[in-house]
Every structure is written in structure tokens, then in C-alpha cells.
C-alpha positions as CSV (number, residue, x, y, z in Angstrom):
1,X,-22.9,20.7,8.3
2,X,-20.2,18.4,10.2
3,X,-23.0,15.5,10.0
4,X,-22.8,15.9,6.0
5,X,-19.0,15.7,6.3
6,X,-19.4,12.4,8.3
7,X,-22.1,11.2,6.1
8,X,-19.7,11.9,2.8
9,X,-16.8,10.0,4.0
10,X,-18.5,7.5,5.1
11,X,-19.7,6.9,2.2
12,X,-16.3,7.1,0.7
13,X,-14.8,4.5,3.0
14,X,-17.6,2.3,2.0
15,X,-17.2,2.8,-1.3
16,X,-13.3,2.3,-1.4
17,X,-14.1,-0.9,1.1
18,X,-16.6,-2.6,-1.4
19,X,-13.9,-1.7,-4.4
20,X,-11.1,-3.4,-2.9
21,X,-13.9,-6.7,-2.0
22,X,-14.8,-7.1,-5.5
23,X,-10.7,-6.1,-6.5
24,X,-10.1,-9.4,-3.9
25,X,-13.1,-11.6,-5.4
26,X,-12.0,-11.4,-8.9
27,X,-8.0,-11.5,-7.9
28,X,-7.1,-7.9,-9.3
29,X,-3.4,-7.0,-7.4
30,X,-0.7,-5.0,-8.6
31,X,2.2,-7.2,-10.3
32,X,5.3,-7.9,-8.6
33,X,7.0,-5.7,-11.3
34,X,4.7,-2.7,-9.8
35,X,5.4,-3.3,-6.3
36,X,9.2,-3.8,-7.0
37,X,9.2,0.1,-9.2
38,X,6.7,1.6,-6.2
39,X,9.0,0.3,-3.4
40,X,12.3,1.9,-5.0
41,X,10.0,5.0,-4.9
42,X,9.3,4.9,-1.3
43,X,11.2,8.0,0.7
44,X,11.3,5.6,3.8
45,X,13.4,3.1,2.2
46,X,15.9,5.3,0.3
47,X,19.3,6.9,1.3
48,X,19.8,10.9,1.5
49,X,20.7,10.7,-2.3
50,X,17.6,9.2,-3.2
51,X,18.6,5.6,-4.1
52,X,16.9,2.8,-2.6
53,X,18.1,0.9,0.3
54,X,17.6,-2.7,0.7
55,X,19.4,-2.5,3.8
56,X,17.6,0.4,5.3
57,X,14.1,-1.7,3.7
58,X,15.1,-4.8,5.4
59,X,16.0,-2.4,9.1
60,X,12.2,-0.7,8.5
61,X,10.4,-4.2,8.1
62,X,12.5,-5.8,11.0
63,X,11.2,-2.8,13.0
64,X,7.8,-3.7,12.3
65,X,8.1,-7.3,12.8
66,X,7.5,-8.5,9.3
67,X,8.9,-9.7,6.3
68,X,9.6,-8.9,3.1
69,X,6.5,-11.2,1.7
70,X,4.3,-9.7,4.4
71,X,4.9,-6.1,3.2
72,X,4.7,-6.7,-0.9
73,X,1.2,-8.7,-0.3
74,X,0.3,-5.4,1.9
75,X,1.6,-2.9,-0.8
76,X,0.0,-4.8,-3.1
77,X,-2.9,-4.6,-2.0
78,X,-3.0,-0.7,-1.2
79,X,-1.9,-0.2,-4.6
80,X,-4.6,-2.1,-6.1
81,X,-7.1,-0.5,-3.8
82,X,-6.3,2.7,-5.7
83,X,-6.1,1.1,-8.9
């Protein structure tokens, strides 16, 4: 049984992997106007009230040593992997 488990999501990282190849080979990313609407969703970037923070966005990405370019052409990319 736990070898059918292995098998199966293998297979699913495999299949998400060759998704987001062809996704890359024919250009397919989320717009800027998507990444701008998910980011203002993020809980890691927004206040106790729920309002985004550019402050607190700016403070997470300077934590992690990148920029704000840097992030949106990662986002972008995880959102167009589940595209």
C-alpha cells in the first residue's frame, strides 16, 4: 500500500512538473492584474484588519532577500502552475 501512495504522487508531481514546462514553452503566466488582486489576498502581507500592507510586503520580501520583481515572477508562476 504505502508503495501505491508513492507511486500516485509521483505521478502527480510529474504531471504538475510537465504542465507547468509546456505552461513555460508556450508563455502562459498569470497577468500582472492577477498577481497584484492575489497578493492583496495573501494573510502574510495584510494587517490584523485584513487590509494589505505594502509596508509589511516590502519587511517579508527584505526578510527573504528578494525583491519585489523577484516575488511577482515567482507568484506568477505558482499561479499559473495551478491554472
Amino acid at each position: 500500500m504505502p508503495c501505491q501512495k508513492w507511486r500516485r504522487l509521483l505521478r502527480r508531481l510529474i504531471q504538475q512538473r510537465l504542465v507547468q514546462q509546456w505552461k513555460n514553452d508556450v508563455g502562459l503566466r498569470a497577468g500582472r492584474d492577477a498577481l497584484a488582486k492575489h497578493l492583496q489576498t495573501m494573510p502574510e502581507f495584510q494587517t490584523l484588519t485584513g487590509e494589505f500592507d505594502p509596508d509589511l510586503f516590502r519587511a517579508r520580501l527584505r526578510q527573504e532577500q528578494m525583491n519585489e520583481n523577484m516575488f511577482l515572477a515567482r507568484l506568477g508562476d505558482d499561479l499559473g502552475a495551478r491554472a
